[in-house]
Backbone as a chain_set.jsonl record, in Angstrom:
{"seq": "XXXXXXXXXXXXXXXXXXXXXXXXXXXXXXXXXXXXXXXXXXXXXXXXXXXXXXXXXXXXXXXXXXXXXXXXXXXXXXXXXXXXXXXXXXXXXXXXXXXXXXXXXXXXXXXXXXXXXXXXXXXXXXXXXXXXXXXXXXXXXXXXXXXXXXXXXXXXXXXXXXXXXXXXXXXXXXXXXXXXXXXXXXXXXXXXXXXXXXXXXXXXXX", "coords": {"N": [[0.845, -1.194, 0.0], [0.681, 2.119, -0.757], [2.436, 4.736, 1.033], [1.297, 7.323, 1.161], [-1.396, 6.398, 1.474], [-1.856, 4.723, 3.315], [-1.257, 6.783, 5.771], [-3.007, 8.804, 5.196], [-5.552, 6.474, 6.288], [-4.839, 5.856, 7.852], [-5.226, 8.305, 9.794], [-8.422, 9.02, 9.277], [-8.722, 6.433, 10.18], [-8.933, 6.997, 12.863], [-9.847, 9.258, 13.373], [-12.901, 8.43, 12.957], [-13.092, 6.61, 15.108], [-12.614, 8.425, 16.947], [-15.071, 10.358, 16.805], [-17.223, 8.453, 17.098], [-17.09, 8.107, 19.455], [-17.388, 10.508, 21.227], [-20.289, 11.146, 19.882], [-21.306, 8.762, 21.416], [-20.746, 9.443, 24.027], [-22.6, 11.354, 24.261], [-25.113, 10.79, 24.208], [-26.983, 9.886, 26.262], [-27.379, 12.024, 27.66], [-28.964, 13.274, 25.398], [-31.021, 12.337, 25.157], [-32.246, 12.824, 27.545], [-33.205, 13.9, 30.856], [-33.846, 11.737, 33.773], [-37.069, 12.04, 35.175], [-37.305, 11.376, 38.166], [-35.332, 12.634, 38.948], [-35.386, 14.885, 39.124], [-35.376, 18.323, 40.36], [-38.5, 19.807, 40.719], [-39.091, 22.312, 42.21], [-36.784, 24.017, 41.639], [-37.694, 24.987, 38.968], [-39.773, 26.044, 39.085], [-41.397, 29.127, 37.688], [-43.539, 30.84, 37.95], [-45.399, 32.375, 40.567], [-48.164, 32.662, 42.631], [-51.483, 34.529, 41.735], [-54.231, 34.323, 40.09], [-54.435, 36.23, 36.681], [-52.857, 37.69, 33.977], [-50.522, 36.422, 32.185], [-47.33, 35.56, 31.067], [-46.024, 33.485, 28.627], [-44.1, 31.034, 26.96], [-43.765, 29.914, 23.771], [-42.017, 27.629, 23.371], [-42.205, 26.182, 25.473], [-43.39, 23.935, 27.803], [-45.813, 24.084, 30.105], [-46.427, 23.117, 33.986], [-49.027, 23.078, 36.049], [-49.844, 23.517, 39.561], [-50.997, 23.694, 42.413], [-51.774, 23.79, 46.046], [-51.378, 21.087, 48.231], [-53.939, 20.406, 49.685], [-55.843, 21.239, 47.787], [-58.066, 19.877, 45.879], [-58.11, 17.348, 43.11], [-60.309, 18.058, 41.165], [-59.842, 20.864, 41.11], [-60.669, 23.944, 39.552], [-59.049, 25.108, 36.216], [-58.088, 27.524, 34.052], [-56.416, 28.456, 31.173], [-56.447, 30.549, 28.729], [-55.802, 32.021, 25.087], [-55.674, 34.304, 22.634], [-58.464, 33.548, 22.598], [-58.646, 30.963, 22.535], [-58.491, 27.468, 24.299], [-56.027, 26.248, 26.429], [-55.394, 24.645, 28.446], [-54.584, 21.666, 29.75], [-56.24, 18.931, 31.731], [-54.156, 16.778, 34.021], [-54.049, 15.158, 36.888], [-51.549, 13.976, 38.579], [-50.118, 12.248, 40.755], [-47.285, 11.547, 41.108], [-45.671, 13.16, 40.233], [-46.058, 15.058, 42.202], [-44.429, 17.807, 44.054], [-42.675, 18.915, 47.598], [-45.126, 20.607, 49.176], [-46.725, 20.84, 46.965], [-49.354, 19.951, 44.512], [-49.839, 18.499, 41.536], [-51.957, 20.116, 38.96], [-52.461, 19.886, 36.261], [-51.385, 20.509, 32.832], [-50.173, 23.109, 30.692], [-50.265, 23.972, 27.413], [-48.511, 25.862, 25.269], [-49.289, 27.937, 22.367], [-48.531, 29.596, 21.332], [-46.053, 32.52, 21.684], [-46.893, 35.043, 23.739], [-49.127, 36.885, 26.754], [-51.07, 35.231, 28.307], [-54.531, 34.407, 29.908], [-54.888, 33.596, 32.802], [-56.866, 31.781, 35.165], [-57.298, 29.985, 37.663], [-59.17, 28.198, 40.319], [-57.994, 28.663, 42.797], [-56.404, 29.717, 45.924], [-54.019, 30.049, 45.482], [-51.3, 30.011, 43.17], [-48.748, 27.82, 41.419], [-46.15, 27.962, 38.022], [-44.311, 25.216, 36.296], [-41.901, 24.885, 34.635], [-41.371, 22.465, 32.825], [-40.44, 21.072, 30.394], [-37.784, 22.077, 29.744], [-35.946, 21.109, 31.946], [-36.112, 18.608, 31.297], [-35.424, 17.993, 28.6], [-32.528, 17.966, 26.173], [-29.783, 19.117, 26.783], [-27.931, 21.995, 25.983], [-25.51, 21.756, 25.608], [-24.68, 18.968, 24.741], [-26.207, 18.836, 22.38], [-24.174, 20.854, 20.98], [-22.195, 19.14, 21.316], [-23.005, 16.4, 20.14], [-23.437, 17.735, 17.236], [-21.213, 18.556, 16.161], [-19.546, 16.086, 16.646], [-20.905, 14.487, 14.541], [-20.109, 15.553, 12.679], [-17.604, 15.527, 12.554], [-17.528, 12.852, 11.788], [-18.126, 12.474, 9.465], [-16.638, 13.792, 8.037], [-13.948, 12.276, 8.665], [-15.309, 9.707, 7.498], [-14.868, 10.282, 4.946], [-12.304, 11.132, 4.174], [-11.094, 8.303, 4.752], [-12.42, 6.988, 2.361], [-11.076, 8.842, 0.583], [-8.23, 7.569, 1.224], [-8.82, 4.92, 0.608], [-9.573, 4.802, -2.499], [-6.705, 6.305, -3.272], [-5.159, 3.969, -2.118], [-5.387, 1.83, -4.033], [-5.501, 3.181, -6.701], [-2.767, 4.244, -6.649], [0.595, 2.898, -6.327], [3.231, 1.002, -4.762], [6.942, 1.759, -6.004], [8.47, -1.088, -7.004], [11.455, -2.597, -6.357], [14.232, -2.943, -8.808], [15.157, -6.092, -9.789], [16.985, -6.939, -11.416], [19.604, -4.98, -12.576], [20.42, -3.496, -15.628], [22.671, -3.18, -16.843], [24.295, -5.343, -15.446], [26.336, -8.207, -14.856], [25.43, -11.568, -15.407], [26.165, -14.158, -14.193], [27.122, -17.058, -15.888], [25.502, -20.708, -15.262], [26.735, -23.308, -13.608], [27.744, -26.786, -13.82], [27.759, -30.062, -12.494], [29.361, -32.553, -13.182], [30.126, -36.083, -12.293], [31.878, -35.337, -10.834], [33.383, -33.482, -12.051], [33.614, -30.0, -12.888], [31.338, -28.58, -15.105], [30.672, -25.852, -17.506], [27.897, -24.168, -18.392], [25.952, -25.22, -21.591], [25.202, -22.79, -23.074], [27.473, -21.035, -22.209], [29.328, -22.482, -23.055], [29.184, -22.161, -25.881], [29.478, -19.037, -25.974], [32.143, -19.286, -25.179], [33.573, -20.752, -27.512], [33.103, -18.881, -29.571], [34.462, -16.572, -29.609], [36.462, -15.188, -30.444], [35.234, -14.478, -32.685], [34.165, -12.295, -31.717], [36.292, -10.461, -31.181]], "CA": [[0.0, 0.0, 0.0], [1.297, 3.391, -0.832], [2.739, 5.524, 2.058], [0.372, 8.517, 1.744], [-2.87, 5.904, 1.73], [-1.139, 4.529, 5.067], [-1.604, 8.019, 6.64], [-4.646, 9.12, 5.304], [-5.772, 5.409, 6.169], [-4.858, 6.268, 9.897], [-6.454, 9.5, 10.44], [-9.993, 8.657, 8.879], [-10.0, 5.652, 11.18], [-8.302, 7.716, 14.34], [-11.012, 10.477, 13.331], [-13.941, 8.172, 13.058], [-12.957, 6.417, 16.324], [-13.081, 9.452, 18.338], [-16.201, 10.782, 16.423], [-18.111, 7.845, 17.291], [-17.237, 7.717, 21.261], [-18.265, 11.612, 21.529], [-21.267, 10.849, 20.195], [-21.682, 8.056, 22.739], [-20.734, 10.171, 25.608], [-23.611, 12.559, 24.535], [-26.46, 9.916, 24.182], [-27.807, 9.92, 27.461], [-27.49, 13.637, 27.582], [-30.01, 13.812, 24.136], [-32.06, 11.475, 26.049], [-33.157, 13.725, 28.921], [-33.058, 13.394, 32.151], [-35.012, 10.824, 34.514], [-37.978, 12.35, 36.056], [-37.091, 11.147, 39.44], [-33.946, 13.268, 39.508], [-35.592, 16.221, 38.902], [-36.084, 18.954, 42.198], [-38.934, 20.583, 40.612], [-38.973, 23.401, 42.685], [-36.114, 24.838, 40.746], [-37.94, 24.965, 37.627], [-40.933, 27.47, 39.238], [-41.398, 30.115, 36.624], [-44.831, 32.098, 38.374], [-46.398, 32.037, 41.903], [-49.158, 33.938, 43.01], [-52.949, 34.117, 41.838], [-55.092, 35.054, 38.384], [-53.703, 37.004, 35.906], [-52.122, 37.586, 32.766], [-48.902, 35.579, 32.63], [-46.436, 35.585, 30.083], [-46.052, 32.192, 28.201], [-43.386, 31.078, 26.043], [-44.532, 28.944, 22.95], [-41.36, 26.419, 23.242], [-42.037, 25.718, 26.83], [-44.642, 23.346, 28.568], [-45.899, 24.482, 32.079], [-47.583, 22.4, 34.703], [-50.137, 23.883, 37.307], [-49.645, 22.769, 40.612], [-51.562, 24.175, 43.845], [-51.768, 23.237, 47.393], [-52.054, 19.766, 48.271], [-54.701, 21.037, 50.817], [-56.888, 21.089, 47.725], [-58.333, 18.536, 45.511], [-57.483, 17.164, 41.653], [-60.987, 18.938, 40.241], [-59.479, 22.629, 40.952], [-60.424, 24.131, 38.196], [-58.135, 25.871, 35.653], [-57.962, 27.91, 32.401], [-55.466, 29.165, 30.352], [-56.917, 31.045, 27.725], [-54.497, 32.598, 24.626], [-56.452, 34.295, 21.515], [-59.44, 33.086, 22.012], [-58.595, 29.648, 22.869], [-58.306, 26.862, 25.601], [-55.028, 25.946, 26.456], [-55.145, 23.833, 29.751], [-54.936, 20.132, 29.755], [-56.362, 18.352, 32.793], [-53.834, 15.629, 34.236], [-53.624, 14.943, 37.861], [-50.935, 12.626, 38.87], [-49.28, 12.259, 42.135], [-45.697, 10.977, 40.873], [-44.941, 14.736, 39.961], [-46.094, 16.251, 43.167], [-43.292, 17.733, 45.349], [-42.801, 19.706, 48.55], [-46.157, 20.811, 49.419], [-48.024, 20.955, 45.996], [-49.724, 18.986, 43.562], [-50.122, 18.778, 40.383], [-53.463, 19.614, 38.239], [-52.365, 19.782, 34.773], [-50.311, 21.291, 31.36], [-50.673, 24.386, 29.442], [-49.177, 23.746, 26.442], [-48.922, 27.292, 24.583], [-49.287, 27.486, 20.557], [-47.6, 30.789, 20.76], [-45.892, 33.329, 22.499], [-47.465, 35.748, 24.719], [-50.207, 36.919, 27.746], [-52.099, 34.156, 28.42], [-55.516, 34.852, 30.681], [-55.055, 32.229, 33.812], [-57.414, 31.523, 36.229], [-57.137, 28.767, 39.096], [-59.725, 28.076, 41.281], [-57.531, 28.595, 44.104], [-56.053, 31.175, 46.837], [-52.483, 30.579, 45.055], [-50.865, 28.687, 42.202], [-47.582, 27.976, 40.685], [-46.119, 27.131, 37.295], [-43.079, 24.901, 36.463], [-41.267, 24.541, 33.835], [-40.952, 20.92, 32.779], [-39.857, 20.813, 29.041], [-36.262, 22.52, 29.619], [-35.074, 19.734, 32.558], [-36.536, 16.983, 30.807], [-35.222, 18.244, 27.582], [-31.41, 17.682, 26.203], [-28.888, 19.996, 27.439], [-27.693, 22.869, 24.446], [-23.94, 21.006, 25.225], [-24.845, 17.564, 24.548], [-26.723, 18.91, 21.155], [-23.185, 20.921, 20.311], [-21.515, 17.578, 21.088], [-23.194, 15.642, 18.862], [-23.089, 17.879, 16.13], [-19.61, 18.355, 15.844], [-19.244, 14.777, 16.342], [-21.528, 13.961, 13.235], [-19.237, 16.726, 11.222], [-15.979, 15.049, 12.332], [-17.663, 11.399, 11.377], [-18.756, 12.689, 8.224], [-14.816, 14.157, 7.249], [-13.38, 11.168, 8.641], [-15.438, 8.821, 5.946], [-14.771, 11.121, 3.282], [-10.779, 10.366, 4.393], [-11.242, 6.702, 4.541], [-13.042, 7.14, 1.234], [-9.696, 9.178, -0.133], [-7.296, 6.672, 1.368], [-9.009, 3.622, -0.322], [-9.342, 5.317, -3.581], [-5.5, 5.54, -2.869], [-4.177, 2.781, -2.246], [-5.907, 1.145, -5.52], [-4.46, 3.506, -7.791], [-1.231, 4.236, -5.922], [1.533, 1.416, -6.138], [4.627, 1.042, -4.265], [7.64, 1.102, -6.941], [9.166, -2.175, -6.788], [13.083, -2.024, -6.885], [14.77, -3.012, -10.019], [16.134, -7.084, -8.861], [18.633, -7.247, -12.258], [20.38, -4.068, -13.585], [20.336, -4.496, -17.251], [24.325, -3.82, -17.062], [24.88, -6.525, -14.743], [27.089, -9.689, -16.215], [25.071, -12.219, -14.726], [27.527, -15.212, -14.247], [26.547, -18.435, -16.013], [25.201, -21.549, -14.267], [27.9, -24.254, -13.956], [26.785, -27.991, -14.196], [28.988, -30.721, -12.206], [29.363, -34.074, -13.601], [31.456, -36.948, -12.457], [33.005, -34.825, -9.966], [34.354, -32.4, -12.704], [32.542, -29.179, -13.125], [31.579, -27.987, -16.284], [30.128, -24.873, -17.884], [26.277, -24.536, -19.313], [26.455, -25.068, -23.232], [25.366, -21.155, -23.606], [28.664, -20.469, -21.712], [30.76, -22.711, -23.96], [29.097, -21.422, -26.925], [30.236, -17.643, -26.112], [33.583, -19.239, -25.344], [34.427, -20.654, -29.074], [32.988, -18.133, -30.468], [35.217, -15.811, -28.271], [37.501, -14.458, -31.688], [34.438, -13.645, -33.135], [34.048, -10.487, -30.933], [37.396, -9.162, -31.785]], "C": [[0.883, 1.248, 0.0], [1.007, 3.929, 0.665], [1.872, 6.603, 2.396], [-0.816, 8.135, 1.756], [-2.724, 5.647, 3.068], [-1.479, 5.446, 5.936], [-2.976, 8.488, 6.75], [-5.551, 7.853, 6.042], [-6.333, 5.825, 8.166], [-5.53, 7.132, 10.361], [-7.322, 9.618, 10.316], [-9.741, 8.239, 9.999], [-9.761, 6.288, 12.7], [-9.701, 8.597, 14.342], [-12.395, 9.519, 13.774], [-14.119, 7.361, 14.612], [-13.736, 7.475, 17.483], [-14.616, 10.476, 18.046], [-17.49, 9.661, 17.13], [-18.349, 7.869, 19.225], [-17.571, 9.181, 21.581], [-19.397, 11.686, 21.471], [-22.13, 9.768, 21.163], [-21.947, 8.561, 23.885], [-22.134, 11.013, 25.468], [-24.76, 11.841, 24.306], [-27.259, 9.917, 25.129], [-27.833, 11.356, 27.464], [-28.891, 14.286, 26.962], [-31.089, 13.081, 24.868], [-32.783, 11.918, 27.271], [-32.499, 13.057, 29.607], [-34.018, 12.452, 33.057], [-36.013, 11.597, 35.265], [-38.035, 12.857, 37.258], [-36.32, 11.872, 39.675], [-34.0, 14.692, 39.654], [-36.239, 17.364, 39.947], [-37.139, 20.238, 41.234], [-39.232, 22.263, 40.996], [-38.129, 24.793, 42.394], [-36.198, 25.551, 39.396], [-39.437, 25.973, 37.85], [-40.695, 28.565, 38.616], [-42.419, 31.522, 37.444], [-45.06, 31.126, 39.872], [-47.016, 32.486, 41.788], [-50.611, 33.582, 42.219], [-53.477, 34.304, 40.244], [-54.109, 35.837, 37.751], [-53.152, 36.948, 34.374], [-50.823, 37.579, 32.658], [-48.493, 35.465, 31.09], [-45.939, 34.113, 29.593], [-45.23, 31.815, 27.103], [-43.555, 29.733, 24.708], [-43.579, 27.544, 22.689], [-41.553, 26.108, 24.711], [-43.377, 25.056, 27.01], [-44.88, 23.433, 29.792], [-46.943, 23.799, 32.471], [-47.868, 23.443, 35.886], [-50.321, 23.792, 38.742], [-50.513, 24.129, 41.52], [-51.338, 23.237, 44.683], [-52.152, 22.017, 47.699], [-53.376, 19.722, 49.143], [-56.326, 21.088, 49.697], [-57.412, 19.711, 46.665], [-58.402, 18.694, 43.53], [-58.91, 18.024, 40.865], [-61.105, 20.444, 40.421], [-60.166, 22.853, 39.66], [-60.079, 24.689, 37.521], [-58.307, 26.133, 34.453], [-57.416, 28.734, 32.432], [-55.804, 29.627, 29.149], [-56.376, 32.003, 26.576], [-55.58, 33.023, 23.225], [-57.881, 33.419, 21.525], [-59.754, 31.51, 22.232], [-58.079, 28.663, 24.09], [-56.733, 26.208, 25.314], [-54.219, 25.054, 27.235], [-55.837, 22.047, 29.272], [-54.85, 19.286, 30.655], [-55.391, 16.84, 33.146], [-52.995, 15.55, 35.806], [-53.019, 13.669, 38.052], [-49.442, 13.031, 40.024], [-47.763, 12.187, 42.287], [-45.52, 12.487, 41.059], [-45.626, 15.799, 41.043], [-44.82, 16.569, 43.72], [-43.46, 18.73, 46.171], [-44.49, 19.595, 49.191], [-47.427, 20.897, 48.354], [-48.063, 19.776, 44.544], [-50.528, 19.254, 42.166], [-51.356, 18.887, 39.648], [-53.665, 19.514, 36.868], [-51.461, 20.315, 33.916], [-51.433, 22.096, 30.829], [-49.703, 23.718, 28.596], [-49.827, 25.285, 24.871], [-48.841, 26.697, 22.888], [-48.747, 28.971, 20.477], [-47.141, 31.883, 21.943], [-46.813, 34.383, 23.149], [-48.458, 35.638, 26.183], [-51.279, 35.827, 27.383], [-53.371, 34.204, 30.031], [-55.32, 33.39, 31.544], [-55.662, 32.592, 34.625], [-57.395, 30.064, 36.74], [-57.861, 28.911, 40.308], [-59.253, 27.524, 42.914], [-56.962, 29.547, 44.711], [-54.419, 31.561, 46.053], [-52.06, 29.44, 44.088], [-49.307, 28.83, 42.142], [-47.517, 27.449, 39.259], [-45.07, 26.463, 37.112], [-43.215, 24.417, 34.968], [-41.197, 23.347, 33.4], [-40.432, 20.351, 31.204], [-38.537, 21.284, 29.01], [-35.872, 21.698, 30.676], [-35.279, 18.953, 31.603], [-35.703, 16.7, 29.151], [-33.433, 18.053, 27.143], [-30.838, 18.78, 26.271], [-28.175, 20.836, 26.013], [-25.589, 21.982, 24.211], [-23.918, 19.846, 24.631], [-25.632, 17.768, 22.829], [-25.41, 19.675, 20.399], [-22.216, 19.631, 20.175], [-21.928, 17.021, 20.056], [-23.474, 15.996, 17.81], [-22.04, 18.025, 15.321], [-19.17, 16.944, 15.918], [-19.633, 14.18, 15.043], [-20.762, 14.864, 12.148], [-18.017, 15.451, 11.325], [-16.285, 13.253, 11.819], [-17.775, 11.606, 10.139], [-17.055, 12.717, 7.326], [-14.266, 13.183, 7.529], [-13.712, 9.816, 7.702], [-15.089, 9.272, 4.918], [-12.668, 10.946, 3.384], [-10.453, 9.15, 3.915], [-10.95, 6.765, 2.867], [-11.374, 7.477, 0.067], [-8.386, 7.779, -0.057], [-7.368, 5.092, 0.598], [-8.8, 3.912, -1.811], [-7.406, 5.561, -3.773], [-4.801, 5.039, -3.197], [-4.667, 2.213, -3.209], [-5.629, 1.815, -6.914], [-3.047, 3.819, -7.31], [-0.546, 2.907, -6.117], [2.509, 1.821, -5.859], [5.43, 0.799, -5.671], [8.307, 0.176, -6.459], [10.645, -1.948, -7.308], [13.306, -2.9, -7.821], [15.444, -4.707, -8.933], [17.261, -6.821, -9.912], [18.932, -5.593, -12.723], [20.909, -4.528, -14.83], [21.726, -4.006, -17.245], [25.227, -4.629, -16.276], [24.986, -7.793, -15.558], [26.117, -10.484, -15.235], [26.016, -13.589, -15.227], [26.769, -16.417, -14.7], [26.23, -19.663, -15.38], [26.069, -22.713, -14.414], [27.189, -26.078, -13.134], [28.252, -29.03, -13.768], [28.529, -32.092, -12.506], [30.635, -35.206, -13.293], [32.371, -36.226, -11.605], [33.968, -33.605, -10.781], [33.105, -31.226, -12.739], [32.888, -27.995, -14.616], [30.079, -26.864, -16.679], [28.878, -24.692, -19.015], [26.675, -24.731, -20.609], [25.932, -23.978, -23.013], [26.689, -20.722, -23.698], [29.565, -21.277, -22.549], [30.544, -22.296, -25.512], [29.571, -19.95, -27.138], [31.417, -17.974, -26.068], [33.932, -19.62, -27.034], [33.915, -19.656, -29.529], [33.9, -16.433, -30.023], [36.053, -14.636, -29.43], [36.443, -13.869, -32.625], [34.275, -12.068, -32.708], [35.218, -9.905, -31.075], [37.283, -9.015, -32.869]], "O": [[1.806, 1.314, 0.811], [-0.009, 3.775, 1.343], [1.623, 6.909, 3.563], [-1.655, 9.008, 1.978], [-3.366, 6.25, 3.929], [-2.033, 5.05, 6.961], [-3.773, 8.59, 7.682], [-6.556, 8.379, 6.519], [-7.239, 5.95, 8.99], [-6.376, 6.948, 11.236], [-7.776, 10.423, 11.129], [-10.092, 8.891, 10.982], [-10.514, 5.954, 13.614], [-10.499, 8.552, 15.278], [-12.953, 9.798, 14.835], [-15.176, 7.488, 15.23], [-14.67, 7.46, 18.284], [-15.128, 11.173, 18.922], [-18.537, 10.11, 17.597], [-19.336, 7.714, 19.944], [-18.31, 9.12, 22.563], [-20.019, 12.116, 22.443], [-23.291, 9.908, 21.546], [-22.907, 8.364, 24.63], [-22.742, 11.321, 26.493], [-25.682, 12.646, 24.168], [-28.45, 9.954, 24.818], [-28.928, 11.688, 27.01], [-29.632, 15.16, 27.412], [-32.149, 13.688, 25.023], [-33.746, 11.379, 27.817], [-31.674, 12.155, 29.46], [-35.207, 12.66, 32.813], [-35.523, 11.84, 36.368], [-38.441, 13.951, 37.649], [-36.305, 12.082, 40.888], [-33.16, 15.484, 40.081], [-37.418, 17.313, 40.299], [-36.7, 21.373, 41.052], [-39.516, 23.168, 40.211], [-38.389, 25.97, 42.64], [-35.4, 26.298, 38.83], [-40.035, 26.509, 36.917], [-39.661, 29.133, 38.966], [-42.141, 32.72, 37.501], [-44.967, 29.934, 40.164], [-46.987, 33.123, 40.735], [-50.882, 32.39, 42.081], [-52.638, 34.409, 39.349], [-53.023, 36.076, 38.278], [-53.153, 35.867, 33.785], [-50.063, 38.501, 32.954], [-49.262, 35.309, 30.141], [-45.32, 33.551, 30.496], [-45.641, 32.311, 26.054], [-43.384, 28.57, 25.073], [-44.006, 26.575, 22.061], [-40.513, 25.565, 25.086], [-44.384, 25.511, 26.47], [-44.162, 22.858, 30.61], [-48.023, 23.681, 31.891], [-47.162, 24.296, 36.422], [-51.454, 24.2, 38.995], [-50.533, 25.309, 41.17], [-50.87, 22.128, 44.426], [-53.328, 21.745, 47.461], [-53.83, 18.577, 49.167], [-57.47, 21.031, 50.148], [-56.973, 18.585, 46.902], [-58.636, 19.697, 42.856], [-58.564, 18.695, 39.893], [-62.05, 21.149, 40.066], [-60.207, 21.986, 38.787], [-60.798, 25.671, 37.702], [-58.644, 25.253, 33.661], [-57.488, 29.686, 33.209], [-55.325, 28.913, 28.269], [-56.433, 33.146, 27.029], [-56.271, 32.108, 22.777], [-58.273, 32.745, 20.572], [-60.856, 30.973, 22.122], [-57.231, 29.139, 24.845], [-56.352, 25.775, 24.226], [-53.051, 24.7, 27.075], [-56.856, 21.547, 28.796], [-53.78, 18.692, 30.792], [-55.796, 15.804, 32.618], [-51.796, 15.77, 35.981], [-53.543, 12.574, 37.846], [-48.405, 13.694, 40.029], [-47.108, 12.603, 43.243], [-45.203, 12.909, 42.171], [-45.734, 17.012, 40.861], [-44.046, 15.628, 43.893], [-44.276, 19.584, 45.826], [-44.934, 18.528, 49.614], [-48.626, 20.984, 48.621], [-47.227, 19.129, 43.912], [-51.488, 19.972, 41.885], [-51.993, 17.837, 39.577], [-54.71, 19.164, 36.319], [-50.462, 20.67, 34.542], [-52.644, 22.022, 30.617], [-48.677, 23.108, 28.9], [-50.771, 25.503, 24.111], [-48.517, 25.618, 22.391], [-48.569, 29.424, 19.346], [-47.806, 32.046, 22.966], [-47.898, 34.213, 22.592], [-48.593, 34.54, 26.723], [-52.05, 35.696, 26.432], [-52.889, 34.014, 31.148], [-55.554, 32.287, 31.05], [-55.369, 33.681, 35.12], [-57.501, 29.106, 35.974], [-57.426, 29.57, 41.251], [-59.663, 26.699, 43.73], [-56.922, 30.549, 43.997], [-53.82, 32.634, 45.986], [-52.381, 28.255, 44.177], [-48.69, 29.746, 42.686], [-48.394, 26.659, 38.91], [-44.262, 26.974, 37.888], [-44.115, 23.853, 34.346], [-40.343, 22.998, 34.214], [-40.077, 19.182, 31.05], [-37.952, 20.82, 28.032], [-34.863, 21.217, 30.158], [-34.264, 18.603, 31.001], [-35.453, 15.603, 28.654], [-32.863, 17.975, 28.231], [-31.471, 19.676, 25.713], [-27.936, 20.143, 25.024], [-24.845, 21.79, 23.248], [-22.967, 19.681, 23.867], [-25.576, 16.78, 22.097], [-25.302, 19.342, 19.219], [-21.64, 19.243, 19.159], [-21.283, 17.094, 19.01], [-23.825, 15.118, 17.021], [-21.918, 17.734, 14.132], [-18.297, 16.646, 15.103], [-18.848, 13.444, 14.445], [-20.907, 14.772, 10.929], [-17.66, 14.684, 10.43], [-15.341, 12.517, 11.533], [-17.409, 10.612, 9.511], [-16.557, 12.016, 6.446], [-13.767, 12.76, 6.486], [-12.86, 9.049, 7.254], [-15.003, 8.578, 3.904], [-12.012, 10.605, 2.4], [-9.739, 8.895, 2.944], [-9.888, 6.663, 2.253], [-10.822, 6.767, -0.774], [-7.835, 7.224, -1.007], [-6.46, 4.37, 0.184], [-7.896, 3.306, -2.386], [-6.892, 4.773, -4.567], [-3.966, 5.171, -4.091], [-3.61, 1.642, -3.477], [-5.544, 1.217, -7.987], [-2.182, 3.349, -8.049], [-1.205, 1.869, -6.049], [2.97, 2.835, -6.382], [4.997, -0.026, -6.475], [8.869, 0.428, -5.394], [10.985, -1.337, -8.321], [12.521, -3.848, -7.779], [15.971, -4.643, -7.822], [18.38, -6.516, -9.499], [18.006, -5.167, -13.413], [21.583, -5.524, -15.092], [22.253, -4.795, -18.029], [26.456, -4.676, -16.322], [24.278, -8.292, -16.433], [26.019, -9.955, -14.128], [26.413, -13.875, -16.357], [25.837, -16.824, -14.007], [27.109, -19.732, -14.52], [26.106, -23.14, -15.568], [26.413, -26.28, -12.199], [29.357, -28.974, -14.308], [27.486, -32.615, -12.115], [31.739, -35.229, -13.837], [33.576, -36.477, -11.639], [34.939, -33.004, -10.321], [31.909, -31.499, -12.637], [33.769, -27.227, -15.002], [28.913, -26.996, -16.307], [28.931, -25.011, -20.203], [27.837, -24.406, -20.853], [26.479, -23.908, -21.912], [27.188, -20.202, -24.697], [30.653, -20.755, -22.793], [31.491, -22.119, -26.279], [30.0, -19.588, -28.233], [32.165, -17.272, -26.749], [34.516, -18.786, -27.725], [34.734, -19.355, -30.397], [33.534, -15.324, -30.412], [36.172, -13.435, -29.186], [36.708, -12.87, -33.294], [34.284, -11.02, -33.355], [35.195, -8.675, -31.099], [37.96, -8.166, -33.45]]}, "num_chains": 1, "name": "protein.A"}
């Protein structure tokens, strides 16, 4: 194999190596996070009562009140004209002191009219934990670049080595005497007939 397929040969597969185990490392990353791990409480966006609340159309917010009251609170989120609240009480995702009564899920930015048939609400965030981390999405795009240039290497290095050829060294030099093969008989050793044919004819060449 030619010397400069050899190289290229190496750094494709060196490249695609380390392309593939970055994107490994960032798999669980793209994958969210577990549920369970998550201290909701950090992810409270609004407290407080009625109002016109500000709503961001890539985000999903859950509704939580006081565990003090009971899963048919009742709630609306109202945006243009339309309903926006989607009833789903479930106990897993209570924490601290409050419990959950449902998702807004906005269709666009802005004031959104909330009422909650209760003395106090909150909302939380729950689509940016749950969601993959902006590092783990630069990870694995730069990983899918450097996998991409590292086949397109490969790709060069095979192409390559299939037209590339090592030159093979020269075994005879065409002004080398090569010495005739000598033939032993009977314990005497005697010289190929080629070699005794150049000898009589030996006066010829002068």
């Amino acid at each position: 194999m030619h010397k400069t397929a050899k190289i290229l040969l190496g750094i494709g597969t060196l490249g695609m190596l380390a392309s593939l185990l970055m994107i490994g490392s960032s798999a669980n990353d793209l994958s969210g996070v577990d549920d369970s791990d998550i201290d909701w409480s950090d992810w409270i966006v609004y407290q407080g009562g009625d109002g016109a609340i500000f709503l961001d159309e890539d985000t999903g917010y859950t509704v939580y009140v006081d565990k003090s009251n009971q899963c048919s609170v009742p709630v609306s989120a109202i945006f243009q004209g339309e309903e926006h609240y989607e009833a789903y009480c479930d106990s897993y995702y209570d924490f601290d002191n409050w419990m959950q009564l449902g998702d807004i899920y906005p269709s666009g930015s802005g004031y959104y009219e909330i009422e909650v048939d209760a003395a106090e609400f909150v909302l939380v965030d729950w689509t940016t934990p749950t969601g993959p981390t902006m590092e783990a999405l630069e990870t694995s795009f730069f990983a899918s670049i450097g996998c991409c240039l590292s086949l397109v290497v490969l790709l060069i290095a095979i192409i390559l080595a299939v037209v590339l050829r090592d030159e093979s060294p020269e075994l005879i030099n065409q002004n080398q005497v090569i010495a005739p093969p000598t033939i032993i008989r009977g314990g005497k050793v005697m010289q190929s007939a080629s070699s005794e044919n150049n000898d009589t004819r030996w006066w010829e060449e002068e």
